[in-house]
C-alpha positions in Angstrom: -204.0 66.6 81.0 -204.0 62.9 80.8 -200.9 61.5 82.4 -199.0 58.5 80.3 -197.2 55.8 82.1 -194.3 54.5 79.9 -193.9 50.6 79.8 -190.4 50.9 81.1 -192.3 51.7 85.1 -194.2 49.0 84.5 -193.3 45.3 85.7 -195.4 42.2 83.6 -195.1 38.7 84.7 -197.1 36.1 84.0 -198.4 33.4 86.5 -200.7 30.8 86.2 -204.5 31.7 86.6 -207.2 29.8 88.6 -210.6 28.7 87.6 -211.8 26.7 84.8 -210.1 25.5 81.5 -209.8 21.9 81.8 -205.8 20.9 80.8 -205.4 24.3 79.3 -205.4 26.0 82.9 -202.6 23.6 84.3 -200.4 24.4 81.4 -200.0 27.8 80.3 -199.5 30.8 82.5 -201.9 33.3 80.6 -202.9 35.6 84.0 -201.0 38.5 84.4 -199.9 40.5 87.5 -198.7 44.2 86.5 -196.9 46.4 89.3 -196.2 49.7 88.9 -194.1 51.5 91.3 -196.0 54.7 92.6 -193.4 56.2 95.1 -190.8 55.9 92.8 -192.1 56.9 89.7 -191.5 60.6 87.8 -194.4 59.6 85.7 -196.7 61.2 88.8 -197.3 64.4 90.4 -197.0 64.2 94.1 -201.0 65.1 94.9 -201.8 62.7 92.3 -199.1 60.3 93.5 -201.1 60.5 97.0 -204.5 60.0 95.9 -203.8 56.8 93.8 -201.8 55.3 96.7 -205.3 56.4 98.4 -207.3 54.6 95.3 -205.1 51.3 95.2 -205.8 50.4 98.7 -204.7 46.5 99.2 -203.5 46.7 96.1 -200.4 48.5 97.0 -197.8 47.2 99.1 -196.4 49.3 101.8 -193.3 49.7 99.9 -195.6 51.8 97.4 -195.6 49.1 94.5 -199.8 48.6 92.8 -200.2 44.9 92.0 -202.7 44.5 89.1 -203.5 40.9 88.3 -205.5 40.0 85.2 -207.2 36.8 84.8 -210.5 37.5 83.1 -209.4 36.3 79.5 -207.7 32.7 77.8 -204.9 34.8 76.1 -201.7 36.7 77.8 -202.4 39.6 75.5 -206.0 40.5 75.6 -205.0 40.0 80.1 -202.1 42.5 79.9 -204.6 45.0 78.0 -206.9 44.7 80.7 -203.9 45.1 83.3 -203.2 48.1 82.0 -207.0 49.5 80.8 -207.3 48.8 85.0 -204.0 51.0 85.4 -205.3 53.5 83.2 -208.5 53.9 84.7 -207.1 53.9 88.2 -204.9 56.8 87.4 -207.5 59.2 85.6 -209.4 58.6 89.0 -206.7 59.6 90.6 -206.6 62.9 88.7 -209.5 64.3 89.5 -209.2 66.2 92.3 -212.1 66.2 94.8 -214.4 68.8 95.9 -213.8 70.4 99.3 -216.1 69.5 102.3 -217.8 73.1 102.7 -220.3 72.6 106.0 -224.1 73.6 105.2 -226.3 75.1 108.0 -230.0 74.8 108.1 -232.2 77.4 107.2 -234.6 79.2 109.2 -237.5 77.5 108.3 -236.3 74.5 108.4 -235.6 75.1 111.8 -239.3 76.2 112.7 -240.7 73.3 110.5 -238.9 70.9 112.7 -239.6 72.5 116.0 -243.1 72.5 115.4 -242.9 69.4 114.5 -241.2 68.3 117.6 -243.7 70.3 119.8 -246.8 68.7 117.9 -245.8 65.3 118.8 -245.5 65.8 122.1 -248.6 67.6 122.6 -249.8 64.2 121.1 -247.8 62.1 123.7 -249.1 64.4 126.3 -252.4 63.4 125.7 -252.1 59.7 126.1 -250.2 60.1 129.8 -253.2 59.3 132.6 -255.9 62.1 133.6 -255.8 64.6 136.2 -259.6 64.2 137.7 -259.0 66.1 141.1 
């Protein structure tokens, strides 16, 4: 069950974005920089509140607040969409809930393969140590 974040969470402002674009750059603020509020939202579940605070990394402040900045495209709309296609996609990874470690043991034969192995090779380094010519 997807979970939906209403824009009422969500914080957009827009700042000025780096890189080229000659006057244009200097002028208009067209980068944006989304932050959601994970601990305090009712939006999320508490496991998946965990895991995405997991996910977001240096993203998140330790107050619990994801920044998102967006600076790919010229225009403040198709940025916000990627802001919050980024969101999106962050919380559907957070979703999924992952497998549980379950150790493995080695086989039996693997276990002979590997001693044989181990005693063929040093039978091999045996035979290069000096003689014994009593």
């Amino acid at each position: 069950m997807p979970i939906s974040i209403p824009d009422s969470e969500l914080t957009i402002t827009f700042i000025r974005a780096t890189g080229p674009g000659g006057q244009n750059v200097n002028k208009v603020s067209t980068a944006v920089q989304l932050r959601f509020d994970i601990a305090q939202s009712p939006s999320l579940p508490d496991e998946v509140r965990h895991r995405l605070r997991t996910l977001a990394g240096n993203r998140a402040t330790r107050d619990g607040v994801l920044i998102i900045t967006a600076r790919e495209h010229r225009t403040q709309e198709a940025n916000r969409a990627e802001a919050r296609a980024r969101l999106d996609e962050l919380i559907a990874r957070a979703q999924v809930v992952p497998k549980t470690r379950r150790p493995s043991r080695p086989t039996l034969g693997s276990k002979v393969r590997r001693l044989t192995a181990k005693s063929q090779r040093s039978s091999s380094k045996k035979l290069r140590g000096p003689t014994n010519d009593d």
